[in-house]
Steps between C-alpha positions, in 0.01 A plus 500: 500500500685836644492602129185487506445690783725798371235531262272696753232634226314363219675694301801423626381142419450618183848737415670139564292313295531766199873503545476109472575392121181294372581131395282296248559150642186276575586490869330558869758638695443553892557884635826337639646404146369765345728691729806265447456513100406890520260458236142400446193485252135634601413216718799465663502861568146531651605185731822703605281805563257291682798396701650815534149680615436240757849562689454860491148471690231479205287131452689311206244538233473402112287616204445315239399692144384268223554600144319341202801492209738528734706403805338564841650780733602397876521795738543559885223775654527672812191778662659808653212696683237250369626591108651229277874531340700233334887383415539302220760404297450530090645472153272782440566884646165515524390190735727531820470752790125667638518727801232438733186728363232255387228457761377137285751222392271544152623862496880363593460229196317758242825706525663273336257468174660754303846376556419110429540414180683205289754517239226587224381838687160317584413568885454178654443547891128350589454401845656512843518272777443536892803585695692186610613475814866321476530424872283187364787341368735563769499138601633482138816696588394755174745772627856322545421154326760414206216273346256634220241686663243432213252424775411838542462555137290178438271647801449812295356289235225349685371815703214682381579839272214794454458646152642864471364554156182346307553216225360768270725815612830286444353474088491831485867556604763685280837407471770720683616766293892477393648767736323368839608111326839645526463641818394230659790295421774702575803281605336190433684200556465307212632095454 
């Protein structure tokens, strides 16, 4: 875990994991294989950063944003002077790194409403979950175990999420217009 540790910063943390090419496999890589592979999808990422955060002195956290039409979005948060900030990793430019300026973990997930959208433009983030703390699965060996680590994901599943936008607000949505589609999917790994 030195590599880890050379990390220092969230956004070091984060330089790494954008550097990292993002893989499409249905896997659950631990931080340590993520590291040995060098690559890593948006849960595996968030675990990673989780990992990474927690050796460089900040709690091990997850996020867990739930989309309606969509995949949901796994991301590690950190507080820096009692604001939140996040390092995520994301087939979308628009979903990955937030320096720590949101005084709410609502605030923190909202900034990602714009930017979370599915492959027909429709904007498809709806709620938000309460930070998870990951030292709970340590007995689990979730950092270095070469095992699945679908635990943690199966755990995100049964925790309870808060509404960011009404029933009746996500009717009323507009698609994404072509240039921000486009934008949004810059260097999008594709299968």
């Amino acid at each position: 875990m030195r590599k880890l540790r050379s990390l220092k910063t969230p956004h070091g943390i984060q330089r790494l994991l954008n550097d990292m090419p993002y893989h499409l496999a249905d896997s659950a890589w631990s931080p340590r294989r993520v590291l040995r592979e060098n690559t890593s999808h948006c849960y595996e990422g968030a675990l990673f950063a989780a990992a990474a955060l927690r050796v460089n002195g900040f709690p091990p956290l997850l996020l867990d944003l739930e989309a309606e039409h969509d995949t949901d979005h796994v991301i590690a948060v950190y507080r820096v002077d009692g604001c939140w900030g996040s390092v995520a990793k994301s087939n979308y430019t628009g979903c990955r790194y937030r320096e720590p300026v949101y005084r709410t973990l609502r605030e923190l997930a909202l900034s990602y409403f714009e930017v979370y959208f599915n492959l027909r433009g429709e904007r498809t983030l709806r709620t938000f979950s309460r930070p998870v703390d990951m030292k709970r699965f340590d007995h689990l060996d979730w950092m270095t175990s070469e095992d699945p680590v679908w635990f943690v994901a199966e755990y995100l599943l049964t925790i309870s999420h808060t509404r960011l936008i009404s029933r009746a607000q996500a009717k009323r949505l507009h698609r994404l217009d072509g240039r921000s589609f486009r934008a949004g999917c810059l260097e999008r790994a594709e299968k």
